[in-house]
N, C-alpha and C positions, 0 to 999 in steps of 0.2 A: 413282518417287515412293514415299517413304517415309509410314510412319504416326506420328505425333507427339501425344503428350499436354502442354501446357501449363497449368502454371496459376500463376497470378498473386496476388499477396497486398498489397489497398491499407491503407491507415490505415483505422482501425475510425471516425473521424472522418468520414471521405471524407465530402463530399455526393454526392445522385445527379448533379447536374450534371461533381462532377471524375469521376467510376467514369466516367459516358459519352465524357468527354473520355480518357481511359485508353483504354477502350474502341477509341473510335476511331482513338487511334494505333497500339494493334496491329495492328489489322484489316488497316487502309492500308499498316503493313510488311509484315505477311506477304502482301497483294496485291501490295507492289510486288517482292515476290521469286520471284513466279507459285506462291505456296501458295496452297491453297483448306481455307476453314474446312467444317467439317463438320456440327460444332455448337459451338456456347458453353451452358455451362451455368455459369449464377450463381449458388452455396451461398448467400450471405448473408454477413451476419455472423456471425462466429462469434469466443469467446473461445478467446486462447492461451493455450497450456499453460505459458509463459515469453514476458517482454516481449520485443519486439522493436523495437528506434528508442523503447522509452519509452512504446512502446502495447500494450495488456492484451486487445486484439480487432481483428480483421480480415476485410474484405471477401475471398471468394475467391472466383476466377473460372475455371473449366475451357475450354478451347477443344481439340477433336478436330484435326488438322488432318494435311493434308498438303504435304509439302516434302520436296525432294529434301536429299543430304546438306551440301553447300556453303551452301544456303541455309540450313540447321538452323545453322549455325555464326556466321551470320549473325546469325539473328534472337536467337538466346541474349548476343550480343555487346551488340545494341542494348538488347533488355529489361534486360539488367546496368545499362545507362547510362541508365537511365529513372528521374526521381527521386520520382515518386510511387508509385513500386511496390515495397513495402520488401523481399520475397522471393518469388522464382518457383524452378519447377521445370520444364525439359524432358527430357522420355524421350521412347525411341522406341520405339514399340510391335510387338509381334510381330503379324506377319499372319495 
């Protein structure tokens, strides 16, 4: 198992109900790929340095996590194809 840093970037719009809905379907993929979150940590909203989709601020969301490497290629596949999530990042972190 590898170590993974994710993070996620919603519409600075989002309400709390869709960020929980977001939320929750990360969680549930990276479970159903046998990763285990570590932590989630929530920035807030924050404004961009340049728009992005048309929006001037955005929610970000960190999650610690572990996944082996096949699964890492996985779950970056599906987050791409998620359309409330205007831009993420995954690395993998040194141990």
């Amino acid at each position: 198992m590898n170590n993974y840093e994710l993070t996620i970037v919603l519409s600075g719009k989002a309400t709390e109900a869709k960020k929980k809905s977001v939320l929750a379907k990360v969680e549930k993929l990276i479970n159903s790929l046998k990763g285990k979150i570590k932590k989630t940590d929530d920035w807030g909203k924050i404004e961009l340095s340049y728009k992005i989709k048309k929006e001037e601020s955005g929610i970000f969301i960190l999650f610690d996590l572990e996944l082996d490497g096949p699964s890492a290629k996985i779950l970056n596949e599906k987050v791409r194809l998620e359309d409330d999530i205007m831009r993420y990042l995954l690395i993998r972190k040194e141990k």
